[in-house]
N, C-alpha and C positions, 0 to 999 in steps of 0.2 A: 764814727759819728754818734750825735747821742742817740738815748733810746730809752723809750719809758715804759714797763711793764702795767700801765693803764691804758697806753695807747692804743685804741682801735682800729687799725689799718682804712683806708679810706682809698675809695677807686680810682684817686686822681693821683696817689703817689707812685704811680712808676710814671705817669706822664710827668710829676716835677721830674724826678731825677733824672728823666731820659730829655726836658728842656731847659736843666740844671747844667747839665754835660753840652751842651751845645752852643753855651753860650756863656759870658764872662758873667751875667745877673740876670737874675729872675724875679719875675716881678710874679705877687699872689694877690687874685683880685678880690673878693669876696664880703659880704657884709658884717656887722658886727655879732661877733659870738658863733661865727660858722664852721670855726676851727683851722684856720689859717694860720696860726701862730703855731700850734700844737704840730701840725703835719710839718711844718719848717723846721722847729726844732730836731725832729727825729734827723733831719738832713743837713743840720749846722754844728760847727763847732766852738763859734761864737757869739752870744746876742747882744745889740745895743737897743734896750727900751725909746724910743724915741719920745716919749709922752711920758716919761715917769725918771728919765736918771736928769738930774739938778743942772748936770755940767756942760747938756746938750746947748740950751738955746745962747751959753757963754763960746762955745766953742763955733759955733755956727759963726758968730760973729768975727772969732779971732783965729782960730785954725781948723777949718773944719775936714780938714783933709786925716784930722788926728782922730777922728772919729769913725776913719775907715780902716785903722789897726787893729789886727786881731786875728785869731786863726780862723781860717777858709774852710767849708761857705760861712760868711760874716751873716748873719739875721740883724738886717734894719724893722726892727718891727713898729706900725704907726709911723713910716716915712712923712702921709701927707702933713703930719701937725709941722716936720717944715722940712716943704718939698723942695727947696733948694739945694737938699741935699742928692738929689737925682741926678743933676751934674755935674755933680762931683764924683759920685758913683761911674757917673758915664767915663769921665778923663780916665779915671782909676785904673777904668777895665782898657781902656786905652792903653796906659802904661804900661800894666801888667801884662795883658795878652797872653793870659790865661782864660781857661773855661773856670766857670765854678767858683766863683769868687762871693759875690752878695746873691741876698734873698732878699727881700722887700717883700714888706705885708702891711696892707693897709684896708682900713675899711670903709673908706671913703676918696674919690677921686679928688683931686685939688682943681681949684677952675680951673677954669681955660684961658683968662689972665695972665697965668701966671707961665714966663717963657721957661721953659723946658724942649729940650731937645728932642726929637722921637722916641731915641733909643736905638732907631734901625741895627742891628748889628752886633748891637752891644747885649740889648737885654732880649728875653722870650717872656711869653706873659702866660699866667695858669689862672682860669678861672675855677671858683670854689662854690657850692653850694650849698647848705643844709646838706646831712644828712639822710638817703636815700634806704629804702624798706630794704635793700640786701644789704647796703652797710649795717643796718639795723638790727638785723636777722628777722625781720616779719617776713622778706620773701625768701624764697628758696633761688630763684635767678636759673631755675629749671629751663624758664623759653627765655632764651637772650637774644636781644636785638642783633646780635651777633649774623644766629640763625636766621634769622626773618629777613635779613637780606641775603639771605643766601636760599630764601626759599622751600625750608623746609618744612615738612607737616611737625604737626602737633602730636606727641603722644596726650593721651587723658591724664590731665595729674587734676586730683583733687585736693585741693590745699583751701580750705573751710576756712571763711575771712567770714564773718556775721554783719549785719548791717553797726551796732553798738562800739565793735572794735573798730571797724574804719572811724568813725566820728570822734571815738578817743584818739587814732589819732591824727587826726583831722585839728582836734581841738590841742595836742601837745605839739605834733610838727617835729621839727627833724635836727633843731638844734644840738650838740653832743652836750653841752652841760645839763642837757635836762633826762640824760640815759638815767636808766632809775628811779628818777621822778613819778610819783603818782602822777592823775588827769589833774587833781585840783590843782598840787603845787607845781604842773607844770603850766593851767591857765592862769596861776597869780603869778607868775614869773614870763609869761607872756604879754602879759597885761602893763607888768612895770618897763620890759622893754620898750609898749607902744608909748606908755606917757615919757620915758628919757629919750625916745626918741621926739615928740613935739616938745618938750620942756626945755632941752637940754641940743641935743645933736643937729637939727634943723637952722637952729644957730649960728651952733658954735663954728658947721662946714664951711659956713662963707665970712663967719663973723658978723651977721645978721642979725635983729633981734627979727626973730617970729612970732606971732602971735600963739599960743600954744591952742585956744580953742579953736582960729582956723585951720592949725594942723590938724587937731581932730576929725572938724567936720569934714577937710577932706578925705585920711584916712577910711573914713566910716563910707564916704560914697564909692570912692575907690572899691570897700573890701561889700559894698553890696551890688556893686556891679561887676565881680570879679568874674574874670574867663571870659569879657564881652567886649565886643569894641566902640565902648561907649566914651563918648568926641570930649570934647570941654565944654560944647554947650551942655550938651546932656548932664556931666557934671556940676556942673553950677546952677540948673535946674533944678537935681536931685537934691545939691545941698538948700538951698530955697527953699523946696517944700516939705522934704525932711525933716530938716535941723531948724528951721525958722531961721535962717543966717543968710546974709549977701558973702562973697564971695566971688569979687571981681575974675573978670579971664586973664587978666596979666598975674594979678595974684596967685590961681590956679597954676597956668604957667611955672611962676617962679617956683613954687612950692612942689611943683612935680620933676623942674628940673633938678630940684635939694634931693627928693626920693631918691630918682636914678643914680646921683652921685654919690649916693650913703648906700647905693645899692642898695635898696630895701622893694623897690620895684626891678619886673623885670618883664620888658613887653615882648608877646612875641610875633614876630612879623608874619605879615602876608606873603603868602607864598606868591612868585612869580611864573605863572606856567603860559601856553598856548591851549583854546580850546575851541571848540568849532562852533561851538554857539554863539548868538548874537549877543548874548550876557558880558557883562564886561566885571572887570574884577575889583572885587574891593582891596583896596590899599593900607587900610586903617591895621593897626596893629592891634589883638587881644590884650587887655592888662591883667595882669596876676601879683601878687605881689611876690618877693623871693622866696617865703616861705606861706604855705596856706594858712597856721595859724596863728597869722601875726592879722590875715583879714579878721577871725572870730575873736580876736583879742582887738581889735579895734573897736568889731561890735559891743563888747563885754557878753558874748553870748556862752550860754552854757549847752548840756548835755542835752535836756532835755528840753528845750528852746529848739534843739537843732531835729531832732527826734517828731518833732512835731512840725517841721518845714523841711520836709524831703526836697522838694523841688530847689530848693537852696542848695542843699546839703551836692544836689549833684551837679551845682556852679563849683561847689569848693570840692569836689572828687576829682570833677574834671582837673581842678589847676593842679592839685597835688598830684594827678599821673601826670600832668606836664613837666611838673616838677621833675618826678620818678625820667621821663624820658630823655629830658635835658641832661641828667648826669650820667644817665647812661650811652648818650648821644656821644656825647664829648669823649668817652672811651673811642668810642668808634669812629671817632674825626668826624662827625655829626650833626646838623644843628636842626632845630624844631621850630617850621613854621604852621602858619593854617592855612584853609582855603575857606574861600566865600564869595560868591556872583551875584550877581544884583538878582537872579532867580529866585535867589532864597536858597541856592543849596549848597551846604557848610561839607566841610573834613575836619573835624576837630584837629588834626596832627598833621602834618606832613614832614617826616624824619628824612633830610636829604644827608647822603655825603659830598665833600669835596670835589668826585669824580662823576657827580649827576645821580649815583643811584639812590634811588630812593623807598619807601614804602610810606602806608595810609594808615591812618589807626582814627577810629570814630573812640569815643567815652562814655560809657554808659553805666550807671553808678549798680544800676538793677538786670535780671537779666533779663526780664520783662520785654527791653527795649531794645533784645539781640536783633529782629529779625527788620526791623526799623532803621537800626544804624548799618544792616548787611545792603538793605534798597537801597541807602544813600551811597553807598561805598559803588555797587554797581552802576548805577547812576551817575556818579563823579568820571568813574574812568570812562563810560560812555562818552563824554562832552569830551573827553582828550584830543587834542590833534595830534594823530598819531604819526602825522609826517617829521614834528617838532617834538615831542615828548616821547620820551623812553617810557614805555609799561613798568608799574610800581613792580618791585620784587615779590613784595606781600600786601595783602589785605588781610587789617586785621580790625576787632572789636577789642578795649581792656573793660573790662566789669572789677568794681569791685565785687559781689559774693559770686561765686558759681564757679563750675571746673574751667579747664583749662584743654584745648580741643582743636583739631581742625573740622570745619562743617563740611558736608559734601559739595559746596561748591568752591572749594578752595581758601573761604575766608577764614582765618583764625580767632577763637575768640581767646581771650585769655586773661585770666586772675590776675589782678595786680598783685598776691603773693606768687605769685609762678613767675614775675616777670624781673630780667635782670641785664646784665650786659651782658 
């Protein structure tokens, strides 16, 4: 298979090739510039551009079954610009009845218009995200999620993250074409993604014209209420007295259902548990956007704008370990929800697996606000019903600056450099 000596291994490549081998095509989910294409090719040994070779939208028409020759795994890259090729893919693997056959990579979902068969069967799906601090090498991946469901203390690892470095990169994010990049040219290159996303991609997804200043203004509300679960009124409120701009709620709407399908947002839901309190549970899902600084490139916010609004700064800490926990979730067959009671009392994380187990992680940008996020933690699992819920594995805190630790009552705090899968 190929292989490129720039390639940066990335944590979701044994899960392609181990749902590569399982199945006749694979599907890669993820937004634009995440490295989707890059991790397929290392796995393919032949690619058809879908957005870029002449002969596609001819053949689509007149033979398109001729566009599925080529040596295996076949790379469809940019399937959705014409998704009718999905079922053709599907009969394919039908015939063949073979594993390992196509990749598909796209970075945008096609509506829901448009008929397409499940897949059941045929294909598995890999989702992709930005760029993660151990991909990266900012973390060392010393405490893995691994452990933390398995209960284990903390050795002390001291791994020195400064308030300055987190906001760089805060403000650069986790994109691979931007590895090397300074802060500036990775904020101006964040920046041109947020306007070719309103300009350009909002669009082009449904064939829509969009207004490009109401994509901004929502962008902008969106990325300054990020990590909260703030409704569509609220939204449209925000952009009101913010922006001076209307911004109907069906508009709203449409515009946030363009996000999810260009994957540029990524919400993450309420956890559903039993508790024995009269509180009853919020529903609402936090928003984040897929990458944290695609929110400060919405704002057009810089280093020292951010420097001087901490209290912001650890709305966007929090989403970026969301970030960080999501890719390392999904290692661990995983997914990342929250908690919240009409009490008032949050869990910024809840990391379940497949098989119910789970752990807690509060977010705390400073370490100021260890002992604060450790009452909540106690507090949370207090209200558990313990007849209905299994006890978390771990209790833990992530901080960006400060060591890495378990405290004497069992709660673990820990560096977002220390933390990995």
């Amino acid at each position: 298979m190929a292989e490129q000596d720039s390639y940066r291994e990335r944590l979701t490549d044994k899960e392609l090739l181990r749902k590569l081998d399982a199945a006749g095509a694979l599907l890669i989910r993820g937004t634009k510039a995440c490295g989707k294409t890059e991790s397929a090719k290392q796995f393919s040994n032949s690619i058809l551009k879908m957005d870029q070779n002449a002969q596609v939208p001819i053949l689509m028409e007149t033979a398109p079954e001729r566009l599925l020759i080529g040596e295996t795994p076949r790379l469809i890259d940019e399937w959705q610009e014409h998704p009718k090729i999905w079922n053709f893919v599907r009969h394919e693997v039908d015939n063949r009845k073979k594993s390992a056959q196509f990749i598909l990579t796209g970075s945008a979902n096609p509506e829901e218009s448009i008929k397409m068969h499940s897949g059941a069967g045929r294909f598995t799906i890999l989702d992709m995200r930005t760029m993660s601090w151990q991909e990266l090498a900012f973390s060392t991946g010393k405490v893995s999620l691994k452990s933390l469901f398995e209960g284990a203390k903390i050795d002390v690892y001291d791994e020195p993250t400064d308030l300055e470095f987190i906001i760089d990169r805060i403000i650069t994010g986790g994109f691979p074409g931007l590895i090397g990049k300074n802060v500036r040219q990775a904020r101006d290159l964040n920046r041109s993604y947020v306007d070719l996303l309103a300009e350009v991609d909002m669009s082009r997804v449904s064939n829509t014209k969009r207004d490009p200043i109401k994509v901004r203004n929502l962008l902008r509300s969106l990325a300054r209420n990020t990590a909260t679960m703030v409704d569509i009124k609220t939204l449209e409120s925000d952009i009101r007295q913010r922006d001076f701009k209307e911004l109907s709620r069906p508009t709203i709407y449409d515009y946030l259902d363009a996000l999810d399908r260009l994957m540029i947002t990524e919400n993450q839901p309420a956890w559903s548990t039993h508790i024995r309190s009269s509180s009853s549970l919020r529903k609402a899902p936090k928003r984040h956007f897929t990458d944290v600084s695609l929110a400060v490139a919405a704002l057009g916010l810089k280093k020292e704008t951010l420097l001087n609004d901490l209290n912001f700064v650890g709305f966007l800490f929090e989403s970026l370990a969301i970030h960080e926990l999501r890719v390392y979730a999904q290692v661990s067959d995983a997914k990342v929800y929250h908690y919240h009671d009409s009490s008032g009392l949050e869990v910024d994380a809840i990391v379940q697996k497949y098989n119910g187990d789970w752990c807690a992680f509060e977010i705390k940008l400073g370490i100021g606000q260890i002992e604060e996020a450790a009452k909540s933690l106690k507090k949370f699992v207090s209200v558990l019903d313990t007849n209905n819920v299994t006890m978390p594995k771990s209790l833990n805190i992530i901080t960006g600056t400060g060591i890495s630790y378990t405290r004497n009552d069992g709660i673990n705090v820990i560096s977002l450099a220390s933390l990995g899968y």
